[in-house]
Structure formats: C-alpha cells, structure tokens
SEPA-776119 format. One line per field, with one value per residue: residue number from 1; x, y, z of N, C-alpha, C, CB in turn. Coordinates in nm, 4 decimals. Atoms other than C-alpha are relative to their C-alpha. Glycine has a CB too. Example, Ala and Ser with C-alpha at 12.3 -4.5 7.8 and 13.67 -1.06 7.14 Angstrom:
<sites>
num <- [1/2]
n.x <- [0.0890/-0.0820]
n.y <- [-0.1190/-0.1190]
n.z <- [0.0000/-0.0060]
ca.x <- [1.2300/1.3670]
ca.y <- [-0.4500/-0.1060]
ca.z <- [0.7800/0.7140]
c.x <- [0.0900/-0.0770]
c.y <- [0.1200/0.1090]
c.z <- [0.0000/0.0730]
cb.x <- [-0.0992/0.0414]
cb.y <- [0.0027/0.0462]
cb.z <- [0.1246/-0.1415]
</sites>
This chain:
<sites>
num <- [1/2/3/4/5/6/7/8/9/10/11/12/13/14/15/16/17/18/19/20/21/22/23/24/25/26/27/28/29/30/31/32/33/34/35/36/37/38/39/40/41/42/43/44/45/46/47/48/49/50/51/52/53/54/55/56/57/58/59/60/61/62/63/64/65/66/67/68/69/70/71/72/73/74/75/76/77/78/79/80/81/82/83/84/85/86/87/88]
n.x <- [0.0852/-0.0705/0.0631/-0.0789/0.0151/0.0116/0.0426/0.0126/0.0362/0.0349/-0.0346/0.1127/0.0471/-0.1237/0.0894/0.1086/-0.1060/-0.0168/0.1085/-0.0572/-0.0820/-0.0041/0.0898/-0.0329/-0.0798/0.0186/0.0159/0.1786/-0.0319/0.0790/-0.0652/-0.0868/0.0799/-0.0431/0.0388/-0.0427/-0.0210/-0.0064/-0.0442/0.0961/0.0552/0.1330/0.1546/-0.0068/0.0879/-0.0620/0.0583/0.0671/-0.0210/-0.0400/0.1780/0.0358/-0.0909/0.0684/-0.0822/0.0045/-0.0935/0.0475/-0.0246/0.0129/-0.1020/-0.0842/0.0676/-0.1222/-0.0106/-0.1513/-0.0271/-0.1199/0.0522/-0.0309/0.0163/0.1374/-0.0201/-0.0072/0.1622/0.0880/-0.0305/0.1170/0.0913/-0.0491/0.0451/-0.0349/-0.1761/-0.1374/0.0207/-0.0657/0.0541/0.0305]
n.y <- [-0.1176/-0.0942/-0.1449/-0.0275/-0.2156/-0.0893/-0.1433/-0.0509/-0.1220/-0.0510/0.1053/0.0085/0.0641/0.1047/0.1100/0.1132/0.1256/0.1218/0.1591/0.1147/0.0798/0.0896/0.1100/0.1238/0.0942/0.1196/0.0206/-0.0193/-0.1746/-0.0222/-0.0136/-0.1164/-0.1140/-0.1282/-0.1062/-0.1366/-0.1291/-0.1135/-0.0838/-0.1095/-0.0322/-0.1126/0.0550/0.1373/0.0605/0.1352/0.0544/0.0905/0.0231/0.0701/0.0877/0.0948/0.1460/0.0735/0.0685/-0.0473/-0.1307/-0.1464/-0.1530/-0.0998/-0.1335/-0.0361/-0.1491/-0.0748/-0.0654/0.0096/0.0564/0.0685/0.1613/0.0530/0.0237/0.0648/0.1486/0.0421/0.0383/0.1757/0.1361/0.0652/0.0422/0.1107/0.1233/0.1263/0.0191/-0.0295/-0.1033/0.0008/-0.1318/-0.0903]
n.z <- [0.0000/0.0607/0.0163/0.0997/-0.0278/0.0858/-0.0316/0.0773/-0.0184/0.1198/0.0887/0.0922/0.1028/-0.0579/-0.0846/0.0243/0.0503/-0.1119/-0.0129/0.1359/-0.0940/-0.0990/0.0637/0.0398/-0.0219/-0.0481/-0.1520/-0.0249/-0.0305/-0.1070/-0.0480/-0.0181/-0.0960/0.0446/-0.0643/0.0913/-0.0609/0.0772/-0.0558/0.0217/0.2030/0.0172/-0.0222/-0.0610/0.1266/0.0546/-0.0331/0.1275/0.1070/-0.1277/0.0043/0.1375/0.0308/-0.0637/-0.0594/-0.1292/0.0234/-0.1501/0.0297/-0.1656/0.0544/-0.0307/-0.0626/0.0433/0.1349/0.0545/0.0753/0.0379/-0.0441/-0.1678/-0.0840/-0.0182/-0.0007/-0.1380/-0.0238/-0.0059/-0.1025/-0.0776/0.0948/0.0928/-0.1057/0.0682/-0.0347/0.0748/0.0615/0.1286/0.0502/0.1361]
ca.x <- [0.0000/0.1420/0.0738/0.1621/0.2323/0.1686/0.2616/0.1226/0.1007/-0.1001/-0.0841/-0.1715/-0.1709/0.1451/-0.1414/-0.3353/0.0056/0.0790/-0.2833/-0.2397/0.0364/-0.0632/-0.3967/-0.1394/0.0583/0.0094/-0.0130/-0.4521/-0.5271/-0.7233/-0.3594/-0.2341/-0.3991/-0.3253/-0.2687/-0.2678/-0.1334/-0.2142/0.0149/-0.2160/-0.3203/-0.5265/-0.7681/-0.8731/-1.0301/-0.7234/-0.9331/-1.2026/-0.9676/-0.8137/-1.1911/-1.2097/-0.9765/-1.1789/-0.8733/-0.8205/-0.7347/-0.7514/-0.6957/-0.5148/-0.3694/-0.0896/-0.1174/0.1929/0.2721/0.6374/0.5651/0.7881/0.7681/0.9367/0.7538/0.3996/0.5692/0.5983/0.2150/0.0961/0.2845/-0.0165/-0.2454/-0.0575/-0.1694/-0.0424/0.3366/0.5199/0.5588/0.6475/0.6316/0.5504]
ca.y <- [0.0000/0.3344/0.7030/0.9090/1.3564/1.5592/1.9225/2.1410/2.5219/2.6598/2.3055/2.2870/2.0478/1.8590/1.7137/1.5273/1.3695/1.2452/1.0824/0.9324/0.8028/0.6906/0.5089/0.2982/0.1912/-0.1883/-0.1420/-0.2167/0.1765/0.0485/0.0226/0.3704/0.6882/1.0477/1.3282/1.6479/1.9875/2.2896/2.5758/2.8659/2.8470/3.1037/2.8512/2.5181/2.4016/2.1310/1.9439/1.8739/1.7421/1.5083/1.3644/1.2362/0.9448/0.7912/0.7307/0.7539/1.1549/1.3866/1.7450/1.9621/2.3564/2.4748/2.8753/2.9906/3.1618/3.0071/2.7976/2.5177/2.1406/2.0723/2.2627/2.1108/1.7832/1.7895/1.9386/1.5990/1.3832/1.3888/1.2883/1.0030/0.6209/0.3821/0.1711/0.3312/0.6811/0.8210/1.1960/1.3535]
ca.z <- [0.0000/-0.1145/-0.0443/-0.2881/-0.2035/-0.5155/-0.4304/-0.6454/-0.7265/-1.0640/-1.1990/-1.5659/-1.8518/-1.6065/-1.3603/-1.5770/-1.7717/-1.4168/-1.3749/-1.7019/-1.5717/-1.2523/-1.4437/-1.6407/-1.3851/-1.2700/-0.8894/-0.8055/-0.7786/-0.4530/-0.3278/-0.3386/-0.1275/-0.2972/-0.1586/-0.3374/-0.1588/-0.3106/-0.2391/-0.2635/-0.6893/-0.8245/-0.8763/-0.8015/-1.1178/-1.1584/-0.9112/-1.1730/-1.3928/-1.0675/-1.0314/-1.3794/-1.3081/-1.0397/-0.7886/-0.4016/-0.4021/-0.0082/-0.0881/0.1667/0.1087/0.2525/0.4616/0.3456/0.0081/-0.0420/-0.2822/-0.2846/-0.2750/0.0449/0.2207/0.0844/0.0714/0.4756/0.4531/0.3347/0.5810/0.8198/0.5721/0.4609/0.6393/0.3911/0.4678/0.2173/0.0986/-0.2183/-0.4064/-0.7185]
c.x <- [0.0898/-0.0889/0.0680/-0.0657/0.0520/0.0031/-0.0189/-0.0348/-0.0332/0.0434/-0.0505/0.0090/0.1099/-0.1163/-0.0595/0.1030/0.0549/-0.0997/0.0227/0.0689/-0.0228/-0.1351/0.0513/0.1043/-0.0594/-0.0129/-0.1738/0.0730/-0.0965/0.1445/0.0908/-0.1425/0.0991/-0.0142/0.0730/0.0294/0.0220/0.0894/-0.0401/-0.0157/-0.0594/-0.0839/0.0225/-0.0787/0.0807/-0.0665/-0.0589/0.0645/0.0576/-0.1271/-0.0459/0.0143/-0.0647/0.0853/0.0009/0.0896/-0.0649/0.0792/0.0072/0.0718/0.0690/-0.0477/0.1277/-0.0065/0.1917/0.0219/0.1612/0.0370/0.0200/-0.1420/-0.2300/0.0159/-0.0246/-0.1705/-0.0881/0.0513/-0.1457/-0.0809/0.0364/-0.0262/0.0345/0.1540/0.0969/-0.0369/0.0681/-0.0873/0.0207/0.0798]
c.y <- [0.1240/0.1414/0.0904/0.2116/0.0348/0.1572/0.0472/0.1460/0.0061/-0.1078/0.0520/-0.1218/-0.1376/-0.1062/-0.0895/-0.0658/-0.0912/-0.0666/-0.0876/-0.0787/-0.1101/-0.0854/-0.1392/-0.0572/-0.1430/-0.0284/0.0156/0.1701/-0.0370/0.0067/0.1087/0.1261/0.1125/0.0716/0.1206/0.1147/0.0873/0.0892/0.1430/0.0349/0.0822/-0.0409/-0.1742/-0.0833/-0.0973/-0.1150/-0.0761/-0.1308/-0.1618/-0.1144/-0.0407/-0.1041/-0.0543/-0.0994/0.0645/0.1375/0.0687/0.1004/0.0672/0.1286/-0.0083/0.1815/0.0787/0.0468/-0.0401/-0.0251/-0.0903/-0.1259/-0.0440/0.0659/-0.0540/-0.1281/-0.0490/0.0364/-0.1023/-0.0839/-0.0314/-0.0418/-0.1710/-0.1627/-0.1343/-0.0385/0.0988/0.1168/0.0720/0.2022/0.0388/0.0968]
c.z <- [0.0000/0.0451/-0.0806/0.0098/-0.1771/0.0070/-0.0955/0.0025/-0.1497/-0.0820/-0.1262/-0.0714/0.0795/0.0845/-0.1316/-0.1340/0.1141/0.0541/-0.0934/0.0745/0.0878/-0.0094/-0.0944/0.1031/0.0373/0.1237/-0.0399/0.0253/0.1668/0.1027/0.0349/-0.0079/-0.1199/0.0646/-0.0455/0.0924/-0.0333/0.1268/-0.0544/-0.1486/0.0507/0.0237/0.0292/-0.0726/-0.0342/0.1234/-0.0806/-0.0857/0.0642/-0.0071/-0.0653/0.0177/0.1338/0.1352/0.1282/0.0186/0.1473/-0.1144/0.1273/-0.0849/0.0958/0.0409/-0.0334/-0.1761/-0.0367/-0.1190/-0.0737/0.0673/0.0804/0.0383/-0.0335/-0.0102/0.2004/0.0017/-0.0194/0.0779/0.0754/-0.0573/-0.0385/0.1623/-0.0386/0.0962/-0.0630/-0.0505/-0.1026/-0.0307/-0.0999/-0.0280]
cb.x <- [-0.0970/0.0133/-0.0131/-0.0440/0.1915/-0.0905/0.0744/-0.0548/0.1046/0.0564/-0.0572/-0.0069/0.0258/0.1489/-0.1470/-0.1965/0.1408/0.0584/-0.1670/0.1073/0.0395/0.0211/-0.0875/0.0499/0.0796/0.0747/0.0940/-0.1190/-0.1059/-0.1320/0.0156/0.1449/0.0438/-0.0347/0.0119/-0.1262/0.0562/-0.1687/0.1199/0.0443/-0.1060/-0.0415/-0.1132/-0.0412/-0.0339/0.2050/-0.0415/-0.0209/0.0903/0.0035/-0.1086/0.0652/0.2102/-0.0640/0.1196/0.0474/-0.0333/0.1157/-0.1150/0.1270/-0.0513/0.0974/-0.0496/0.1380/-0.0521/0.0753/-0.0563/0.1027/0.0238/0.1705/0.0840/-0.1039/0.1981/0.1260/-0.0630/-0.0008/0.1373/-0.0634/0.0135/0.2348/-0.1547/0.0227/0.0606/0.0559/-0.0127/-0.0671/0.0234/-0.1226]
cb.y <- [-0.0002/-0.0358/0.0696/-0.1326/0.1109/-0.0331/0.0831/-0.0658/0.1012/0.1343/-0.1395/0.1129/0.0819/0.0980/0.0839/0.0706/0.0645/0.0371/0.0143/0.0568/0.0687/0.0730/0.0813/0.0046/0.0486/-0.0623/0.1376/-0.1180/0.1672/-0.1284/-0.0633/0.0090/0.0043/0.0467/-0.0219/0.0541/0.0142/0.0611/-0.0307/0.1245/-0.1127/0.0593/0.0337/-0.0080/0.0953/0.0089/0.0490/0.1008/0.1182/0.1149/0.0388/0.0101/0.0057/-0.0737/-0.0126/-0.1155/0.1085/-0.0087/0.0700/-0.0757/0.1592/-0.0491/0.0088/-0.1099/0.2074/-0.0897/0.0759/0.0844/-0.0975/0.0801/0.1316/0.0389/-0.0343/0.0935/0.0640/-0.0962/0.0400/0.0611/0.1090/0.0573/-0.0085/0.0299/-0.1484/-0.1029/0.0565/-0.1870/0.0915/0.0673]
cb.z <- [0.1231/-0.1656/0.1250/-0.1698/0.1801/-0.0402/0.0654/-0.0450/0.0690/-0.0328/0.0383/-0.0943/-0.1802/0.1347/0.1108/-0.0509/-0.0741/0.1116/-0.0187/-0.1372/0.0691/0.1339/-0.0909/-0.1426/0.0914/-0.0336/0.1302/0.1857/-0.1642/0.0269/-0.0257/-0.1458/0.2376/-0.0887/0.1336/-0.1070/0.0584/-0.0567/0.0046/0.0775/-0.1273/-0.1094/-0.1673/0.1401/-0.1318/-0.0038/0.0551/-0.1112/-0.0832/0.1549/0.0141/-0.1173/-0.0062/-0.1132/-0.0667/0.0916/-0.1797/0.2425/-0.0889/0.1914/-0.0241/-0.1038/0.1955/0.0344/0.0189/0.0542/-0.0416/0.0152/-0.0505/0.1066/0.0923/-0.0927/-0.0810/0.1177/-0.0529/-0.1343/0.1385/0.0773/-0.1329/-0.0769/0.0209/-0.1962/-0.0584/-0.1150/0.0701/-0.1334/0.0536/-0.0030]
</sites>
C-alpha cells in the first residue's frame, strides 16, 4: 500500500500527464492513497480534472505563500496512512 504527495502550485496540462500516468501503472489503484497539496493556486479548477480518473485523491492547502515542494511535501505527511511513501 502506497501514499503518494503531489505538491502542487497553478498546476496545468502537467497534472493530468501524471494521472495518465498513474492510471497505467500496474499497482490495483485500490492500493495507493493520494494526496494532493495545493500551495495557494489562483484557482482550483485542476481538481475537476483530478476527479475524472476515479482514484483515491484527499486534498489539503498549505497557509503559506512560499511555494515550494518541500515545504507542501511535509504538509501531506499527516495525511498520509499507507506503509510506504512516495512523491511527485
């Protein structure tokens, strides 16, 4: 079982080449948790695009304006419940 941190700020056309992605890999998708951490986007319309692919996705923001994958990589630790952890 796998959790898998996606930080993201003003994703665009990059999120939904890494669902792709993570729809062909070969792990069951019931075995890996997502967890996306916006770092304050404009908007939050790459959600939608998240909710197409029909996979285990939490959504947390971040309160800072640094922007910058550490520190929304440590904002998903608490989130995360699987053995093994992995990041985007």
């Amino acid at each position: 079982m796998f959790s898998l941190i996606i930080p993201c700020h003003n994703p665009d056309k990059t999120i939904r080449r890494l669902f792709d992605s993570l729809k062909r890999q070969t792990i069951d998708q019931s075995d890996l948790e997502i967890i996306v951490v916006d770092d304050n986007s404009d908007s939050l319309d790459y959600r939608k695009v998240i909710d197409e692919y029909g996979l285990n996705v939490k959504y947390t923001e971040t309160d800072t304006h640094i922007h910058c994958p550490g520190n929304t990589r440590e904002a998903g630790t608490p989130f995360v419940t699987q053995n093994w952890l992995c990041f985007a």
